[in-house]
C-alpha positions, -999 to +999 in steps of 0.1 A: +000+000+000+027+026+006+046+016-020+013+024-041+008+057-023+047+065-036+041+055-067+011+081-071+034+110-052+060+099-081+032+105-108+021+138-098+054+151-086+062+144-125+033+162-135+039+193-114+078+194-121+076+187-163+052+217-160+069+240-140+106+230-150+102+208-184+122+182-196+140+165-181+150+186-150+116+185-135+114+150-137+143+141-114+124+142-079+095+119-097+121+098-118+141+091-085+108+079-068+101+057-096+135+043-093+140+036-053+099+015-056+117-005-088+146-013-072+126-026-038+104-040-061+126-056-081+150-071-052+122-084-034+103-102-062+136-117-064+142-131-037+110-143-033+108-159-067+148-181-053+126-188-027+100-203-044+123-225-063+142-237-038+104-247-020+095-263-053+132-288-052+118-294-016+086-301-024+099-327-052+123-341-024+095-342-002+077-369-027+110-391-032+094-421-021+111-460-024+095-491-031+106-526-034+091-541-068+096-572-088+098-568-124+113-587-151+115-616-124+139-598-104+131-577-071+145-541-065+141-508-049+132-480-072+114-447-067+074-446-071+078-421-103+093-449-120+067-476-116+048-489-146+019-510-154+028-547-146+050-542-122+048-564-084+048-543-056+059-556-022+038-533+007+040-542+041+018-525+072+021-486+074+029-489+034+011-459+012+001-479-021+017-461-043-007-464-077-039-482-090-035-521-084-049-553-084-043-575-050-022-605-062-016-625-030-007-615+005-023-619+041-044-597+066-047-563+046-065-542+058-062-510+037-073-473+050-090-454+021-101-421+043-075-402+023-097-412-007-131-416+003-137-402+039-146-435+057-130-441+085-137-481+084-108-498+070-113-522+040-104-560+038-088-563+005-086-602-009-090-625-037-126-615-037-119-575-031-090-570-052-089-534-062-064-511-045-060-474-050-033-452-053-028-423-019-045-452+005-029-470+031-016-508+044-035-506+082-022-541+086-008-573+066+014-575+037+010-583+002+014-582-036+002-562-061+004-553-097-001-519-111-029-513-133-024-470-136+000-447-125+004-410-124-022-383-130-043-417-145-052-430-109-078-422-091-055-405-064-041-381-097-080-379-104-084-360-071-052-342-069-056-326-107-092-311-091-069-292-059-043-269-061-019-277-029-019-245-009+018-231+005+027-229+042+008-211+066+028-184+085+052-197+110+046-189+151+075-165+148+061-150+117+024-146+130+043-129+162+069-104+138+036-098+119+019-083+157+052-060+161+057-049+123+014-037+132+024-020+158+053-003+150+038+008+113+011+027+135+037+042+155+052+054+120+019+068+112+012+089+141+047+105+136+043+108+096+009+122+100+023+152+125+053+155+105+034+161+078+010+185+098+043+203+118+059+208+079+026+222+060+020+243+088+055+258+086+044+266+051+014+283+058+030+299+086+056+319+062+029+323+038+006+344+063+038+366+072+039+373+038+004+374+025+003+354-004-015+331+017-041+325-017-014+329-040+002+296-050+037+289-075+045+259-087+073+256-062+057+259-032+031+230-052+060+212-055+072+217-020+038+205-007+044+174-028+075+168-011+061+169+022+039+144+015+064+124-002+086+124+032+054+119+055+046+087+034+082+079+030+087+076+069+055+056+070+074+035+045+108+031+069+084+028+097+065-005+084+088-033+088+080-053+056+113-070+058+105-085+089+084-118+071+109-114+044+138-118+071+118-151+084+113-163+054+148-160+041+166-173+072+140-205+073+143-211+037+184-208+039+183-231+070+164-256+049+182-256+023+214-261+046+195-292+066+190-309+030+229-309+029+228-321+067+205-352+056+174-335+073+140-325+053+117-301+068+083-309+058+069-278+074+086-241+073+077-237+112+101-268+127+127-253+117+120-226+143+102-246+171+134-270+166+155-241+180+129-235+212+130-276+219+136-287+256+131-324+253+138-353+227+122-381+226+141-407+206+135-443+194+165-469+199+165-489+170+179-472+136+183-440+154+207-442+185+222-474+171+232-486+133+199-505+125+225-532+109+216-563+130+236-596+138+228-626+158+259-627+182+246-649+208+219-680+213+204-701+232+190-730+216+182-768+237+188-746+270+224-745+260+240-708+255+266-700+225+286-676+211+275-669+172+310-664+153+317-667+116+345-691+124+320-715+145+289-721+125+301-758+119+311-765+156+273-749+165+253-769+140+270-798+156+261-794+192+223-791+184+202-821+174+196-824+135+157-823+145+162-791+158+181-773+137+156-785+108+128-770+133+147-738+135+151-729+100+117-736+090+110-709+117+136-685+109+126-693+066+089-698+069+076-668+098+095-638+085+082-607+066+119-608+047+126-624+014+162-636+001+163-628-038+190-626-063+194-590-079+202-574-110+241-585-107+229-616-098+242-612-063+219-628-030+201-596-013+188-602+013+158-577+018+133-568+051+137-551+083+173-555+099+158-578+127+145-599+101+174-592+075+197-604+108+177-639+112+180-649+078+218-645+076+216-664+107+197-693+087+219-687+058+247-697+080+235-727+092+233-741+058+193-734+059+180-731+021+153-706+023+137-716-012+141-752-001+118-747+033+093-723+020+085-751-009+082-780+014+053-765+034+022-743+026+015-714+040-020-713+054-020-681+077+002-655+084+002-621+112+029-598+106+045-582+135+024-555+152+039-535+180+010-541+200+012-576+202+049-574+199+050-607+180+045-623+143+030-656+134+026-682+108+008-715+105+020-739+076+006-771+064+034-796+064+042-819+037+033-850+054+002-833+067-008-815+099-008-780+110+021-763+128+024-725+139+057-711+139+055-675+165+083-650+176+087-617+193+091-604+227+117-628+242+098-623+276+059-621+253+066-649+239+081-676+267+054-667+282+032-684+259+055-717+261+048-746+286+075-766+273+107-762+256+133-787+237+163-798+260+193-808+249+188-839+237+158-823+213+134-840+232+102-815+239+097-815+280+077-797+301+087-763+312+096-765+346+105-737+370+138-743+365+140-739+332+119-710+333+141-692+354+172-704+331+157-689+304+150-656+321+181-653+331+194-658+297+167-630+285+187-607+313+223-617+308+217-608+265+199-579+279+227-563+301+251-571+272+228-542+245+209-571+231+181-570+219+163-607+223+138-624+200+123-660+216+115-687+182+089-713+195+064-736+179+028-756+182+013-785+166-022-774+158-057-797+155-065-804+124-097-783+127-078-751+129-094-723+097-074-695+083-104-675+098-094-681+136-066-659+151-032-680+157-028-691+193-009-671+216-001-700+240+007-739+243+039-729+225+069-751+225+103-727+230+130-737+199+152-709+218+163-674+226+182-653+202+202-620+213+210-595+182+238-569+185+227-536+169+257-513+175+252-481+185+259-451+158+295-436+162+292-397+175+259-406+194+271-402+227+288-367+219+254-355+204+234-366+238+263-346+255+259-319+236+221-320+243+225-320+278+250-286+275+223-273+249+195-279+282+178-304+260+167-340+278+168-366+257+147-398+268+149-429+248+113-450+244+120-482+228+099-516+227+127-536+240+135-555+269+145-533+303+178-542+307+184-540+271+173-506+272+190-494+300+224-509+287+223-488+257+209-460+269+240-464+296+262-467+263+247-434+251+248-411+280+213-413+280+203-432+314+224-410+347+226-418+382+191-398+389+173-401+361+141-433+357+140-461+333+101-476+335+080-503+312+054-493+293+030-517+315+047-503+346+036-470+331+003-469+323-006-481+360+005-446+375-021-422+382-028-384+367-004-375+402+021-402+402+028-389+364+034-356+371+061-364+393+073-394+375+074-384+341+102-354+346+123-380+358+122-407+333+150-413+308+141-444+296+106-462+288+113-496+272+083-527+262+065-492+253+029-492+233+022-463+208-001-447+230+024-450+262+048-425+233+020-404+229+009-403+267+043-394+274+047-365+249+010-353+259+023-349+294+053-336+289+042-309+269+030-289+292+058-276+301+084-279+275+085-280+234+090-321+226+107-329+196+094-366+191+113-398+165+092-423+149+095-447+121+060-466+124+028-462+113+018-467+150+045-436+156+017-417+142-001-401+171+030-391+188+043-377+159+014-358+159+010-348+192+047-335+188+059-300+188+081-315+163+079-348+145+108-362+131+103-394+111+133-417+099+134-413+063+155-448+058+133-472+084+097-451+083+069-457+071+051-436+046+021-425+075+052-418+102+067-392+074+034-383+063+029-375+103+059-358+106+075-325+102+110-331+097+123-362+077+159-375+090+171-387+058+199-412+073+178-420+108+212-403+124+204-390+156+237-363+155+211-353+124+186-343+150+215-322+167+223-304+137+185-296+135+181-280+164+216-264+162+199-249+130+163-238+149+183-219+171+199-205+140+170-190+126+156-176+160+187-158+168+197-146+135+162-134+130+166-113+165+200-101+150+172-085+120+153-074+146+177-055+167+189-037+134+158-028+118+147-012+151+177+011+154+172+021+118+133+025+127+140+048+158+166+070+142+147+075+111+120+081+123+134+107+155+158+123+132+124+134+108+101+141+130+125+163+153+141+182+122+106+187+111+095+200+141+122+221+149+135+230+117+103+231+095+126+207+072+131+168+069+171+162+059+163+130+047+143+131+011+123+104+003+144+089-021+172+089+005+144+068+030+140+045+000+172+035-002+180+031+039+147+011+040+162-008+010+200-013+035+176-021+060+146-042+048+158-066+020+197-062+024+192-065+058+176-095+057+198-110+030+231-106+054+222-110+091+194-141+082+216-166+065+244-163+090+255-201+096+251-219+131+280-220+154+287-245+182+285-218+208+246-219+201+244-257+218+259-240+250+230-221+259+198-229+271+172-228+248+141-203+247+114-228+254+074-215+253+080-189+276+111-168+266+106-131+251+113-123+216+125-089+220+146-101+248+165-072+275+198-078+251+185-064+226+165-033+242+198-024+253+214-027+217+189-009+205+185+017+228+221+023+230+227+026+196+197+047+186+210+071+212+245+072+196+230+075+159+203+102+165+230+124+190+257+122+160+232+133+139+213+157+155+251+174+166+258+177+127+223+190+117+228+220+141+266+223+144+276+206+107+280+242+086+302+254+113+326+224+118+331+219+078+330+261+070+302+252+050+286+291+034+270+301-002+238+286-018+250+248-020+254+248+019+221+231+028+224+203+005+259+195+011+251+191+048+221+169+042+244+146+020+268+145+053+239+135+073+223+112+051+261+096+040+266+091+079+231+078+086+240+054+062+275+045+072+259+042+107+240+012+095+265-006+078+289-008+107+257-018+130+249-041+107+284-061+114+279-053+152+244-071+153+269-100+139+264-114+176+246-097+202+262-101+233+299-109+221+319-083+213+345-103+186+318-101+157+342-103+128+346-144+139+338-161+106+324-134+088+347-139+058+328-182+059+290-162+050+302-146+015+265-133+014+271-112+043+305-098+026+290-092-005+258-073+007+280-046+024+305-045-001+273-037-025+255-014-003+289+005+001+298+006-034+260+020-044+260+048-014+291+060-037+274+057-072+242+074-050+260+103-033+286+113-065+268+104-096+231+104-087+227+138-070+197+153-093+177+120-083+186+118-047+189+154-037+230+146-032+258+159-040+296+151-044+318+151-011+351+156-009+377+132+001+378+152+040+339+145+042+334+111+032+361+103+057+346+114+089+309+100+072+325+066+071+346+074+107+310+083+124+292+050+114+328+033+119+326+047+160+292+033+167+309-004+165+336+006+198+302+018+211+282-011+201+306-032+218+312-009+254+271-010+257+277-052+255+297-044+288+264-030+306+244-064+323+211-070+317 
């Protein structure tokens, strides 16, 4: 709007100067106008256009989505865009289904269509109920299915060709910049409006003295016009547009960094809720530790052994034969993993690490995976849920009879045994004894980081239908396996550096207790003080017992989904919670999250879907650099802040006084264009893409309380307005004297001092709002070139402004004494700057 108010001042200034002066001197006043709203124009579309583009790369990264697929009899990963009709998907629960499809063979699905249809009631897909639809969702099961459509052709492109996606909404910190930029553009009004009033009526004033009160030149017409021009022009530097410009920049820069740091932010506002976070909530598996799985240790006839590449021959030998044949067809018949041969005809052996772990297990013990899924039939199968905590399969055998194959839970799933093979591989009873052996195998694997799976089996009746839901007791224990699942190099610095940062971290895993706790231990996670609890432990507690329990607790392992979210609810109240998940049933506490950060390797489309920051290598240092990077943007955008309120209170004072006292504004409009242009866009550009520095992870962090405009930067701003308006006030009176400065040319080479200083006086506070309570702010400034090259520009144009463009911005040339002490006055407020650093706050 004041840009448009400008642009009509420009047209009628034009108007009145063509016809009172001609062509072309008239026209300089308009014609510099015209220029200063192009060139803020102009810059700003700009910027906002690189942003745009760089939104548009994010968006596309956003979609990268990978899916395993069999075509041309061999099974690969490859992205959804590059599916094509009569291709074999393989989707597993969680899965989105990724184009129009015909169910080929699978078990259990249950597909989700709200997305499509609005039902909440999930849909049994089948032989009979083949059709699946692009943009729905596996609820449960896994299966096969070959692509009928893709792209815009699917119903899911159907729907998404009718809507046009809409962009972010405005950020917390934006909605709360938007409340001061309000307030401070009405402040700018009042004073433009009595400037204006204080000027005009210094006109009429002289025009009363001398009579000519209804007699009117072109001049004073003109003069009128100029008063206007300055009274919206200080409206103009009063309205701090490049405050959501600022935002904007600094979030889009950070993003664009995070991409590089293996991070994708989903949503524009994580990156700055990341910076205020207090508490992390982190899974184990993937994200503390490697996610690359080996069995290191069993237990198998009651017997415990070492697994080693050098003693799978020794092993096989100490179990019975009839054993070790019951153990493969577990590990090979009741696993959601498959063992194929890819493109370079190598063995790949594909599924979740536990699973991926198992069957190199198998594969060591000579087991033929082919072999064992031939010689029986599969009748039913439940894939692992996290609320059962266990998977299952029942299999015809080949010389008939049912048997179900079940594991999970090493502590879940013993206790659905009542007997167990000894080591003669005779099946017995399961005593106490052995019971308590078995637990204290469970315990020992545990305190060693391993995570424990229990393999058992049943013979079933022969009246048993693929209808009925597999037992979940009379099992017979094969044995107990413990898998090493190292954790990630650099972890336990990052949870150090969390802890300095004043960020908890908790760790909420479904594993065993003592697992739990020995990894956490191994992280720096679990300290002398702090809780580790199970999720059934947990949900006992009352509303009281959690509020005093739930500070404390640094570990909650056999956790459910809703013990996550329960957790995160509570916790909440108090602090911002930045939450991992990977699951489908990750969902709600992803949700319920101040920030959800989904494992792009290991998650599930729904977890991402859920989430507002994608960690592209399930790294939790990655989370680190994340919030390292929130607190980035919060503090660089408070570094804009301080400096666009100086310029704002000088401006503004400096006007308004002169005005007042003077009858005169020293600053034209033009000359506010192009501060408002230093201070706005420029601005923006340098102090919002400073990088993060390590110094920001040893502070505590803002949390949902802290001020925005915090007493730092009051002082700053204060102090430095003070400086900048007593400098120039001292010139505006005293200037003609100090410099000898007589004749006609007088006035205007003292308002080219002023204005040259005002200017100066922002560039050197711009490197002074570099850090805002250090007082070394040249460390690293030659590392952000942007920074470099936006004073180095805005320097290099105050030149080109005062000597060459004079007609169009009321300037004229200095001399070599003059530009000196303009460039010593702005130099001076940096010693200054950094003395008022010295005053606490």
């Amino acid at each position: 709007m004041t840009l448009m108010i400008l642009g009509a001042c420009a047209f009628v200034s034009l108007i009145v100067g063509i016809a009172m002066e001609g062509w072309p001197k008239g026209a300089h006043d308009g014609l510099g106008i015209v220029a200063s709203i192009l060139l803020v124009v102009f810059v700003t579309a700009t910027s906002d256009y690189r942003q745009s583009l760089q939104f548009r790369d994010l968006e596309k990264e956003k979609k990268k989505i990978t899916i395993q697929v069999t075509r041309n009899a061999c099974r690969q990963k490859m992205s959804i865009y590059d599916l094509l009709p009569g291709d074999i998907v393989h989707l597993n629960i969680g899965d989105q289904v990724p184009a129009d499809g015909l169910f080929v063979s699978g078990y259990s699905v249950l597909i989700d269509e709200s997305s499509l249809t609005g039902e909440c009631e999930p849909v049994m897909v089948n032989a009979e109920n083949p059709f699946m639809l692009s943009g729905t969702k596996l609820q449960d099961g896994s299966c096969k299915m070959m692509v009928t459509t893709v792209g815009m052709r699917t119903q899911w492109g159907k729907l998404m060709a009718t809507l046009s996606e809409g962009g972010d909404d405005e950020t917390p910190l934006q909605v709360k910049l938007n409340g001061v930029a309000t307030i401070i553009g009405k402040v700018g009004l009042f004073f433009a409006v009595v400037t204006f009033a204080v000027l005009v009526q210094g006109l009429f004033s002289s025009k009363l003295q001398e009579g000519t009160i209804w007699s009117w030149s072109g001049d004073e017409a003109l003069q009128m016009l100029e008063f206007f021009a300055v009274a919206v022009t200080i409206v103009v530097v009063a309205v701090p547009e490049g405050l959501p410009l600022a935002v904007t920049l600094s979030l889009a820069f950070a993003m664009k960094k995070m991409m590089n740091d293996k991070a994708l932010v989903r949503h524009l506002a994580a990156c700055e809720t990341m910076g205020s976070a207090t508490s992390i909530c982190s899974d184990k598996t993937g994200t503390l530790t490697t996610n690359h799985m080996t069995v290191v240790k069993s237990c198998i006839c009651m017997g415990v052994k070492e697994v080693g590449n050098n003693n799978k021959a020794s092993f096989c030998s100490e179990i019975p034969e009839s054993t070790v044949k019951l153990l493969l067809q577990s590990i090979f018949t009741n696993t959601g993993g498959e063992i194929v041969i890819n493109k370079s005809g190598k063995r790949e052996i594909l599924g979740t690490p536990t699973e991926t772990a198992l069957l190199e297990f198998g594969l060591s013990l000579g087991g033929d995976s082919q072999a064992e899924r031939q010689a029986s039939k599969i009748v039913k199968v439940e894939p692992f849920n996290s609320t059962k905590k266990r998977m299952g399969v029942v299999l015809e055998l080949p010389e008939g009879g049912l048997r179900a194959h079940t594991k999970g839970a090493s502590e879940i799933v013993l206790a659905g045994c009542d007997k167990v093979i000894n080591s003669d591989g005779e099946v017995i009873p399961l005593d106490e004894e052995s019971i308590n052996h078995l637990n204290d195998t469970i315990n020992q694997f545990a305190n060693e980081a391993l995570r424990t799976l229990c393999l058992a089996y049943m013979e079933l009746e022969n009246g048993f239908s693929p209808h009925n839901a597999i037992p979940v007791s009379g099992y017979t224990c094969i044995g107990i396996v413990g898998i090493k699942d190292p954790v990630r190099p650099g972890v336990k610095e990052s949870v150090a550096t969390c802890r300095s940062a004043g960020i908890t971290v908790r760790m909420v895993t479904g594993d065993n207790i003592n697992t739990a706790k020995a990894i956490a231990r191994e992280c720096g996670i679990l300290t002398d003080d702090g809780i580790a609890i199970e999720g059934p432990d947990f949900r006992e507690k009352s509303q009281e017992e959690l509020l005093t329990l739930i500070p404390k607790i640094q570990v909650m392992a056999r956790s459910s989904p809703m013990d996550k979210h329960t957790l995160v609810k509570h916790l909440r109240t108090n602090e911002v919670v930045a939450v991992t998940g990977d699951g489908t049933n990750d969902a709600p506490a992803l949700h319920e999250a101040d920030i959800g950060l989904a494992m792009g390797i290991a998650g599930t489309e729904v977890a991402k879907e859920s989430a507002d920051v994608i960690i592209l290598d399930d790294n939790f240092s990655t989370i680190v650099t994340v919030a390292k990077w929130g607190r980035s943007v919060y503090i660089n955008i408070q570094k804009f802040v301080q400096f666009q309120l100086t310029v704002n209170v000088v401006a503004l004072i400096v006007n308004f006084s002169s005005a007042c006292l003077t009858g005169s504004a020293p600053l034209t409009a033009v000359q506010l264009l192009w501060v408002n242009m230093i201070m706005d866009t420029l601005g923006a550009l340098a102090l919002a893409t400073e990088p993060p520095t390590d110094e920001l992870m040893k502070r505590s962090p803002v949390g949902k309380k802290g001020n925005f405009i915090s007493n730092v930067m009051w002082r700053n701003i204060l102090g430095q307005s003070l400086y900048q308006f007593m400098v120039i006030w001292y010139l505006q009176t005293k200037g003609k004297a100090i410099f000898n400065l007589n004749g006609p040319d007088s006035d205007l080479i003292l308002n080219t001092l002023i204005f040259n200083s005002f200017v100066f006086c922002q560039v050197f506070n711009e490197i002074s709002s570099r850090n805002m309570e250090e007082i070394d702010v040249f460390k690293g400034i030659l590392d952000n070139y942007v920074f470099v090259a936006v004073l180095s520009c805005t320097a290099v144009f105050q030149v080109i402004i005062v000597e060459f463009l004079g007609t169009f911005a009321n300037t004229t040339p200095l001399t070599f004494s003059q530009w000196f002490l303009s460039v010593f006055i702005g130099f001076i407020g940096m010693p200054f700057a950094a003395a008022l650093k010295m005053i606490p706050v």
